[in-house]
DRENDOBA-665848 format. One record per residue (C-alpha): residue in three letters; y, z, x. Coordinates in steps of 0.2 Angstrom, whole numbers. Layout:
N
+------+-------+-------+-------+
! rest !     v !     w !     u !
+------+-------+-------+-------+
!  ALA !     Y !     Z !     X !
...
+------+-------+-------+-------+
//
This chain:
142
+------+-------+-------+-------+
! rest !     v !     w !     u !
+------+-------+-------+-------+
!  UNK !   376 !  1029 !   464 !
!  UNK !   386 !  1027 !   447 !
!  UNK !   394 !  1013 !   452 !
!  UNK !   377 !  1004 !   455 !
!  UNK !   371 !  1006 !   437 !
!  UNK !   388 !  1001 !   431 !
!  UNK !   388 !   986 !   439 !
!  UNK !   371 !   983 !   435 !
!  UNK !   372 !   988 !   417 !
!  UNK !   384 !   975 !   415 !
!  UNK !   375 !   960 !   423 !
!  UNK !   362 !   965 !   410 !
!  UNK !   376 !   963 !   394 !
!  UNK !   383 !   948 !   401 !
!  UNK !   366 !   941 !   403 !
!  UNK !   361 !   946 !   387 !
!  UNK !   376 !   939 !   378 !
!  UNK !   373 !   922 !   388 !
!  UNK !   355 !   921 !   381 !
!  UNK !   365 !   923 !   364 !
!  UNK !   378 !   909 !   364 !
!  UNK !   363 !   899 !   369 !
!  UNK !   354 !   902 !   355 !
!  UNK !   368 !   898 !   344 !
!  UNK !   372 !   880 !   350 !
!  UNK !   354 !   876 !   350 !
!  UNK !   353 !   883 !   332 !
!  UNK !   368 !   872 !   326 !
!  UNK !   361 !   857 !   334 !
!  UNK !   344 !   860 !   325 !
!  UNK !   354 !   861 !   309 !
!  UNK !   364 !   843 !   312 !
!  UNK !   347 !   833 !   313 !
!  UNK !   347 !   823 !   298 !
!  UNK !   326 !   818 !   291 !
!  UNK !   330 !   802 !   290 !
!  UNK !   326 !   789 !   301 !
!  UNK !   333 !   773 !   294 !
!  UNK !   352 !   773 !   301 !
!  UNK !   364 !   758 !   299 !
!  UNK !   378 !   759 !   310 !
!  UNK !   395 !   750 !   308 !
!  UNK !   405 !   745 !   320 !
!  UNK !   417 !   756 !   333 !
!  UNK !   434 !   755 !   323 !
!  UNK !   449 !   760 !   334 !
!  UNK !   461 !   775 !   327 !
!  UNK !   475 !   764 !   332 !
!  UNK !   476 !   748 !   341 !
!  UNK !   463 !   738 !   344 !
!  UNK !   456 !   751 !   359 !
!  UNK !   453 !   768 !   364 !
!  UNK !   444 !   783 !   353 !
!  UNK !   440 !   778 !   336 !
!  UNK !   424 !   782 !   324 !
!  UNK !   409 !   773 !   318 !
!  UNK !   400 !   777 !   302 !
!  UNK !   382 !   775 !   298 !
!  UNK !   373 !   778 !   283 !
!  UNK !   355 !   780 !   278 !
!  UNK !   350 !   781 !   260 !
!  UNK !   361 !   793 !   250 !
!  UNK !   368 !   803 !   267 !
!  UNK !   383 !   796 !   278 !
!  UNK !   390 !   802 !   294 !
!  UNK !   405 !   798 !   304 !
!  UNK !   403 !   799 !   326 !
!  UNK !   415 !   799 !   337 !
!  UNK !   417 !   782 !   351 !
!  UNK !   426 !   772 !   362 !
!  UNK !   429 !   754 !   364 !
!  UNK !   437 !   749 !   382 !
!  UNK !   451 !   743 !   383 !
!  UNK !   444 !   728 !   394 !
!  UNK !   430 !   725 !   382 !
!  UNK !   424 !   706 !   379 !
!  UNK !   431 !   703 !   361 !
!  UNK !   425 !   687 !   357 !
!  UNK !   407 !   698 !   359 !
!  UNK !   411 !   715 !   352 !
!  UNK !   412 !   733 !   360 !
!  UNK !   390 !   736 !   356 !
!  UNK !   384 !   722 !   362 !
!  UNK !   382 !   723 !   383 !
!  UNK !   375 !   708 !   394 !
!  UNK !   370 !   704 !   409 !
!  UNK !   382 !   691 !   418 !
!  UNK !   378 !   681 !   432 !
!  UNK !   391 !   679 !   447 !
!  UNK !   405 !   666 !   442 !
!  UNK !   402 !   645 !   445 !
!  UNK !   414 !   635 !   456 !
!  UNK !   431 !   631 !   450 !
!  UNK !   433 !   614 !   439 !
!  UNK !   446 !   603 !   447 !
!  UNK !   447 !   593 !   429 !
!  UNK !   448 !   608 !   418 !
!  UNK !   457 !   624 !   430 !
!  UNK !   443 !   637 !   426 !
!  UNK !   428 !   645 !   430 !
!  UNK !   412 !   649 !   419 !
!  UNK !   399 !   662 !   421 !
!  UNK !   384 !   667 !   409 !
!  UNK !   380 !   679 !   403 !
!  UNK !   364 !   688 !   393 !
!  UNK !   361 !   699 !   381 !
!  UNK !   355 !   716 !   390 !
!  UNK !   358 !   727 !   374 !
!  UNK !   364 !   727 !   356 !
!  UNK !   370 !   745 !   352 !
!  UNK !   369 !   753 !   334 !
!  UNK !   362 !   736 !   325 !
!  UNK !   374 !   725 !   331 !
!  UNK !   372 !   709 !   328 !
!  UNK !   373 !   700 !   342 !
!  UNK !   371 !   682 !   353 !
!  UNK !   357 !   680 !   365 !
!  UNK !   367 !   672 !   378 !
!  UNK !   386 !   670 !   379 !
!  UNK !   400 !   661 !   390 !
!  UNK !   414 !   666 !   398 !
!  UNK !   428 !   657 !   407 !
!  UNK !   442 !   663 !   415 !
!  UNK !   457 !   651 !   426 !
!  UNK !   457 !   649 !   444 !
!  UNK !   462 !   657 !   456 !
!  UNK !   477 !   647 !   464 !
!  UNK !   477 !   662 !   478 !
!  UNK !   470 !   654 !   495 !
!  UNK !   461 !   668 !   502 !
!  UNK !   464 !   669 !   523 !
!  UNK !   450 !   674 !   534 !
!  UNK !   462 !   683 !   545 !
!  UNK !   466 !   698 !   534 !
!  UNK !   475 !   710 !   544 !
!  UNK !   477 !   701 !   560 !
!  UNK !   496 !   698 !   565 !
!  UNK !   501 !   681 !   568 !
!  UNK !   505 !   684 !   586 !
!  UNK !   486 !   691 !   589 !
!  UNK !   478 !   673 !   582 !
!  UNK !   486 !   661 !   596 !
+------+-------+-------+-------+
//
């Protein structure tokens, strides 16, 4: 019978001390919430390179603050790391000029970026003919 209450005794600490440490993240969270409203962010810059972690810093009237983010490292840098479109699939192959282009729209500008309501991509042909006949040995087509 004293093992019981032991046991139970300490599920009742631990719990205790979870409902703690919960208390204390939402507390610190409440204290980072700035009053102003009116951020302006700058752009993702990189910690080294021209991709990967980096910060961003925003400021709004006498207060500044630095956040942590990302820029992929196959991000579009012609459009910049906070603006995200929508493309469309890609158009046939140019015999004059060797690419292909695709369109695309402007889904979301993150942090204030300033950015273009539609944008073009293109990219080279592929010189790869693609078989129908993946997997299929030679012997098994005749």
């Amino acid at each position: 019978m004293h093992v019981r209450g032991l046991v139970l005794l300490l599920a009742l600490i631990l719990l205790s001390a979870t409902a703690e440490a919960g208390k204390n993240k939402k507390e610190k969270v409440k204290k980072d919430i700035s009053e102003c409203e009116d951020w302006r962010w700058g752009p993702c810059v990189p910690n080294s390179k021209d991709c990967g972690l980096g910060y961003r810093e925003g400021t709004c009237k006498d207060e500044s603050k630095k956040l942590k983010c990302k820029i992929p490292c196959n991000w579009k840098k012609k459009f910049g790391a906070d603006c995200k479109y929508k493309f469309e699939s890609w158009g046939g192959c140019s015999s004059q000029t060797g690419v292909k282009t695709r369109s695309g729209i402007l889904k979301k500008a993150l942090y204030n970026a300033q950015c273009e309501e539609i944008v073009y991509v293109t990219k080279p042909c592929s010189s790869k003919i693609k078989s129908k006949s993946k997997g299929q040995s030679p012997l098994l087509l005749s």
